[in-house]
N, C-alpha and C positions, 0 to 999 in steps of 0.2 A: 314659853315656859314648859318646862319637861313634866311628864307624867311620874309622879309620885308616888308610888305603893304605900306608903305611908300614910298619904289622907285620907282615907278611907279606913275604917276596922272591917278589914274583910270578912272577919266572924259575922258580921250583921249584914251582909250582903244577901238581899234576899230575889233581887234579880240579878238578870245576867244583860247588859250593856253593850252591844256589838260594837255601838260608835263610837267607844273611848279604848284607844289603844291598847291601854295598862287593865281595863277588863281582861281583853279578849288575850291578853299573854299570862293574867290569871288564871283566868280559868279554863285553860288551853292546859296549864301546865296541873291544875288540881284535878281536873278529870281525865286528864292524859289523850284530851284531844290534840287534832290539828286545830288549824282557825279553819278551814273549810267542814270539816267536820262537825266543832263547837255550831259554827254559823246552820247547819244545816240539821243540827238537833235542837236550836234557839226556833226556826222555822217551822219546822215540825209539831212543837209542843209548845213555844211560848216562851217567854224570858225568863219565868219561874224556876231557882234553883231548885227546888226542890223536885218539879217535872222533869227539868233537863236532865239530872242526875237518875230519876227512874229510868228516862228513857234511855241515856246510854247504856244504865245497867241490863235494861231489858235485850237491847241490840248485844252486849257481850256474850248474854245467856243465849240468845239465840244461836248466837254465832258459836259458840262453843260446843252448843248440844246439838246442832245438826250437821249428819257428815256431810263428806265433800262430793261434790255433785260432780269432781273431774272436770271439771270449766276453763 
């Protein structure tokens, strides 16, 4: 059986699921991760959307306010 975006109301989605496909291509595509990315800010902080979303915000803000090291 195929994965469904439908069965679920994503609005109530309060974790983040690595092991279900249609997760990980949600909210790949709502927080404008990769899946390696998503997976390695789920590891970081937890499955909690609401952590997960701090933290990539936190990682943009860093990354936008500190120059470039020339690397």
């Amino acid at each position: 059986m195929s994965d469904n975006l439908d069965r679920e109301d994503q609005k109530t989605l309060k974790k983040i699921n690595v092991n279900q496909a249609w997760e990980v291509r949600y909210w790949c595509e709502k927080l404008g991760l990769t899946e390696s990315e998503l997976r390695a800010a789920v590891k970081a902080v937890g499955n909690i959307v609401v952590d997960a979303e701090a933290y990539v915000a936190k990682l943009r803000n860093d990354k936008s306010s500190s120059p470039s090291m020339g690397m």
